[in-house]
N, C-alpha and C positions, 0 to 999 in steps of 0.2 A: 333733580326734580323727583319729587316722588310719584310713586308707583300704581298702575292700578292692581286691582286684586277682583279675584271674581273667585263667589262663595253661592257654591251650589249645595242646600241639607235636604234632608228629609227629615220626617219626626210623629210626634204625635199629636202634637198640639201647636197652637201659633205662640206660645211662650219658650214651649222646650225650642223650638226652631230660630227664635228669635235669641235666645239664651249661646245656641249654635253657633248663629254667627255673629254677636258681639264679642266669642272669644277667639274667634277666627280674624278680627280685626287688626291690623298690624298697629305696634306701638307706635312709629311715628303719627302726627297727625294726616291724615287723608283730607284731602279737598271737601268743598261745600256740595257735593252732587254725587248722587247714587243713583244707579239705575238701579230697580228694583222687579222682577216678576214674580208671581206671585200665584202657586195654584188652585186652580179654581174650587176644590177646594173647603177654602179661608177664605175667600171672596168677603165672606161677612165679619171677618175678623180685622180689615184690610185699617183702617185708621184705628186698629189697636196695635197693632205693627208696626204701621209707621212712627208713632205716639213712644211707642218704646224703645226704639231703634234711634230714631232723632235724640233722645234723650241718652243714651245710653254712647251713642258715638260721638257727639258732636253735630254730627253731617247735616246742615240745613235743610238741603233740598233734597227730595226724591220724585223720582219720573216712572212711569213703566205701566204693568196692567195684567189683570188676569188672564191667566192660560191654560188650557186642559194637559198639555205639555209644557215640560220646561226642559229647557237645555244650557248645557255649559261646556267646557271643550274638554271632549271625547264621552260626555257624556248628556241622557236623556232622562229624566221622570214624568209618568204618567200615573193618575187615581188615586195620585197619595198626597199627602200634604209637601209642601215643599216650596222652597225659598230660592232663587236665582240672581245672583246679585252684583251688579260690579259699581267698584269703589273708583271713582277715578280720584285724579287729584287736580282738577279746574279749581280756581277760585271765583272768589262772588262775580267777577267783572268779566269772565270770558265767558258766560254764560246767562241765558234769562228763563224763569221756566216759563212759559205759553198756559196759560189758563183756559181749561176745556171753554169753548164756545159753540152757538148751535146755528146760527145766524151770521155774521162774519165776523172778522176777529180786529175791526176798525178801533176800537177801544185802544185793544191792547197796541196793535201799531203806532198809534197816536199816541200812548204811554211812553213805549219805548224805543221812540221814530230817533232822539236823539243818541242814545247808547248803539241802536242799530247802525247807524250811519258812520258813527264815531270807529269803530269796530269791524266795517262792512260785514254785518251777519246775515248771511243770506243761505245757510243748509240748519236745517232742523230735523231732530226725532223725532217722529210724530209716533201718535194710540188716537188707536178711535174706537167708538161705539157701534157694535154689528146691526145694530137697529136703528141708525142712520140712515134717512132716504139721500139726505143733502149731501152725503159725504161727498161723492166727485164736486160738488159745487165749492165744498166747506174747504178741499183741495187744492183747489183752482185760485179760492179768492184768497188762503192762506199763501202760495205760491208767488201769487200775482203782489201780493204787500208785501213779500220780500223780495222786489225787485226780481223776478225769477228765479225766487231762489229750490231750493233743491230741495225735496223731503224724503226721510228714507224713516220704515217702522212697519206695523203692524195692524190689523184690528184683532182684538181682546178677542177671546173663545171662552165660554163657560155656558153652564148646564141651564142658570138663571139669571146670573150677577155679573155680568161684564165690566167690572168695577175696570176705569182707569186710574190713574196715580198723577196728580200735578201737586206734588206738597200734602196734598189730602186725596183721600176718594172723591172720584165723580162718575157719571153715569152716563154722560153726555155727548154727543158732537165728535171734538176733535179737540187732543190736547199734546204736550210736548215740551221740548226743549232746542230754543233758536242758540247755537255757537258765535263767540268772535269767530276771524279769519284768520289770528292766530292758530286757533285749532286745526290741526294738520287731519283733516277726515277725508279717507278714500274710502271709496265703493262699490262693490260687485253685485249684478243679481244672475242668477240661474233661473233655468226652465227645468219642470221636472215632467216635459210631453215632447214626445215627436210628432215633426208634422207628419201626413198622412197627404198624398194626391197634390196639388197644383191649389194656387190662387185662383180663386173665383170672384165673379162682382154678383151683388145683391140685386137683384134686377127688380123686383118688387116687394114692398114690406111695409108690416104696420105693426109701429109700436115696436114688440122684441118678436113678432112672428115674422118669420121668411118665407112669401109665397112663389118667388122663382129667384132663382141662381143661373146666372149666365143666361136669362132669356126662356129658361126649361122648368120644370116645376122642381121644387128645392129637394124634397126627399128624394127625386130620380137619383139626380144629382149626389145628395149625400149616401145612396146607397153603392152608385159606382167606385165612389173612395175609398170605402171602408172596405169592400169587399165581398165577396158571395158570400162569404161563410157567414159574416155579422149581418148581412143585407138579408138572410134568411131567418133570420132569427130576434130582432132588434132591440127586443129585452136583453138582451147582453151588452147593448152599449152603454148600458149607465153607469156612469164611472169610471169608463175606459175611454170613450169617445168625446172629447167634447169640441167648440168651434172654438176656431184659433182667426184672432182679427191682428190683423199686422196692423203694428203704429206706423201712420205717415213720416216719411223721413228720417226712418232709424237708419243708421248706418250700422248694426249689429244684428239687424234682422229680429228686433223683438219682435214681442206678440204678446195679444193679453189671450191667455185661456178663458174662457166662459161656460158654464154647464148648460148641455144641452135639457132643456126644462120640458117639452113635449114632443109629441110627434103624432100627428094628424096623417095617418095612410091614405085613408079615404078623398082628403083635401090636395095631400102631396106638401104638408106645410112643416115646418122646424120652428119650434119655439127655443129661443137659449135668454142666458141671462144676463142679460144688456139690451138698453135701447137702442134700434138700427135707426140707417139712414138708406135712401135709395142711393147706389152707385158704390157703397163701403166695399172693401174688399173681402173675403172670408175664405178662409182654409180649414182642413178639418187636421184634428192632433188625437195620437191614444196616449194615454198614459202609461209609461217605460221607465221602470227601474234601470236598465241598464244604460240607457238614453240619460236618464238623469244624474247618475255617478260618473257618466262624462261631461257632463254639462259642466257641474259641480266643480269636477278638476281642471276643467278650462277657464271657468270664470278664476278662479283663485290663483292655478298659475298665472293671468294675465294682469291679476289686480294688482300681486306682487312684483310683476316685474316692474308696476309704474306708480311704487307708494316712493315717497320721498324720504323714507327713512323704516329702520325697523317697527312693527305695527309693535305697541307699547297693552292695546288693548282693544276691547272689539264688542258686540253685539251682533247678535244673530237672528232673525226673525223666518221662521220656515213654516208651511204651508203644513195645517191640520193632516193633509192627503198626503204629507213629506213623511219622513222620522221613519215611523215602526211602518206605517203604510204601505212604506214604496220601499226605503231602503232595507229593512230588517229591525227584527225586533231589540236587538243586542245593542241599542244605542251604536247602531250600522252608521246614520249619518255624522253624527258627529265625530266617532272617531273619524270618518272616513276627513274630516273636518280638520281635523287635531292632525292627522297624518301628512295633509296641506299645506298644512297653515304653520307648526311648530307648536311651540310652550306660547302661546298668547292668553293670556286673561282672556275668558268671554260670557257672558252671560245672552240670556235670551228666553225665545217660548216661542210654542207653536200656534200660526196665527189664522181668524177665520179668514185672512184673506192679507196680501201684504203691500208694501207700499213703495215707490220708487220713484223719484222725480215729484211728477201730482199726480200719478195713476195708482190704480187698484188693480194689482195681478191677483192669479190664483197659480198654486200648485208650483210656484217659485220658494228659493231661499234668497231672501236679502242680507247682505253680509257688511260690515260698515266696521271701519278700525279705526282707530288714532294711532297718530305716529308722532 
């Protein structure tokens, strides 16, 4: 079977780059599907790339999406031009690409209800659009039409142009690539926050503002968590502090991170960024570098212990506030990745926000291999 390959350039141009890795190509033939990332950049170069790359490989299809970061294994690029790229070797029939949609993706289910079935394809790559309101909806109903099936990816990051990649640029929704069940795909996510203080319930709220926790006014409350030192001072919580909502029913103790968006003294109120419910549970989390390099080496020794074979190849999608942010400037994460994981092909980027199951984390790395 052949091989994947993962082809990480920099350059000056989207030709010299392109030029890169068409001679980085391996002589056999490679499969009909390329993930492709792609920095932001070239955003506007993106269907000139593609256009040349398709022609110049063979390779039919391409998937992926812009990103202010790019990654591949043991290594990072940030502000420069640069190309991310993995080659697998799927042919036409273990895979279908998912055409960006903004409304739900009924069409395309009813397209390819029969090959789905045939195949049981139910885990998908997903990119999506940062300026998507619909997205948990776009999620849920992509999720829900594959039989529950599983989505792991990213949203795009860029300065203007959050171009995604489904065979061409789009600009849109939610787009992707649904596998057969031939495909042997496992996957891991990390947290890169500590929790802070106990589980609390929402006791009263509107919309994304929290006006008591536990029955008591909410900033009482978030200031005994965090502590006197930050509780005196609360312009320092931005970007350290944020609320941490545990998912019902995980048996791993997840939790989606959310940014804390305001704070009302005077009211006693918390804004963050999600819409509540009365009775939700909420915990508050800082953001830890060294919390996170253990997280990181948990999720990956566990993923390995229960892939079904050697990972052949992989994709990585980490969190804008991951990489130089948290870990170090020295392409810190990814080696620290590479040092994991072994010699596996991987491409990837850093995402405004990442994806797993049909949720939206923040300040995670989603890790995803074939074997």
């Amino acid at each position: 079977m052949s091989a994947f390959t993962s082809i990480h350039v920099t350059g000056t141009d989207w030709r010299d780059l392109c030029d890169q890795v068409v001679n980085r190509i391996p002589g056999e033939q490679p499969g009909q599907l390329a993930f492709i990332y792609i920095a932001d950049e070239l955003a506007s170069d993106t269907d000139r790339i593609l256009d040349y790359l398709r022609a110049q490989s063979g390779i039919s299809h391409w998937a992926g999406c812009v990103g202010m970061g790019l990654c591949s294994s043991a290594r990072e690029t940030y502000g420069e031009p640069a190309l991310s790229i993995l080659l697998t070797p799927f042919a036409d029939d273990e895979f279908r690409i998912i055409p960006a949609f903004e409304q739900n993706p009924d069409d395309w289910l009813g397209a390819t209800a029969a090959w789905r079935e045939r195949h049981m394809a139910t885990v998908a790559v997903v990119h999506a659009d940062p300026g998507s309101t619909r997205l948990p909806a776009l999620l849920d109903s992509l999720s829900s039409g594959l039989q529950g099936g599983f989505l792991l990816g990213g949203i795009a990051s860029a300065e203007s142009l959050p171009v995604q990649i489904a065979d061409r640029a789009t600009g849109n929704g939610l787009s992707g690539v649904v596998f057969s069940a031939g495909v042997n795909i496992s996957t891991g996510l990390s947290q890169g926050c500590s929790l802070i203080g106990r589980k609390h319930q929402i006791s009263d709220c509107e919309r994304n503002v929290i006006a008591t926790i536990d029955e008591r006014p909410a900033l009482e409350v978030f200031k005994e968590d965090i502590g006197e030192v930050l509780a005196r001072d609360l312009k320092r919580v931005g970007g350290y502090i944020f609320a941490a909502l545990p998912i019902p029913g995980s048996d791993t103790g997840d939790y989606l991170v959310r940014n804390l968006i305001g704070i009302d003294p005077d009211q006693g109120l918390l804004a963050i960024g999600d819409m509540l419910t009365q009775g939700m549970e909420i915990q508050f989390a800082r953001r830890d570098a060294e919390t996170a390099r253990a997280d990181l080496k948990r999720m990956i020794e566990n993923l390995k212990a229960r892939l079904p074979g050697t990972p052949r190849g992989g994709l990585y999608h980490s969190c804008l506030g991951r990489g130089r942010n948290l870990f170090g400037k020295d392409s810190d994460e990814m080696k620290l990745v590479a040092e994991l994981l072994g010699d596996v092909p991987l491409a990837g980027f850093y995402a405004n926000g990442e994806i797993s199951h049909n949720r939206l984390y923040g300040y995670t790395g989603v890790l995803t291999l074939f074997s």
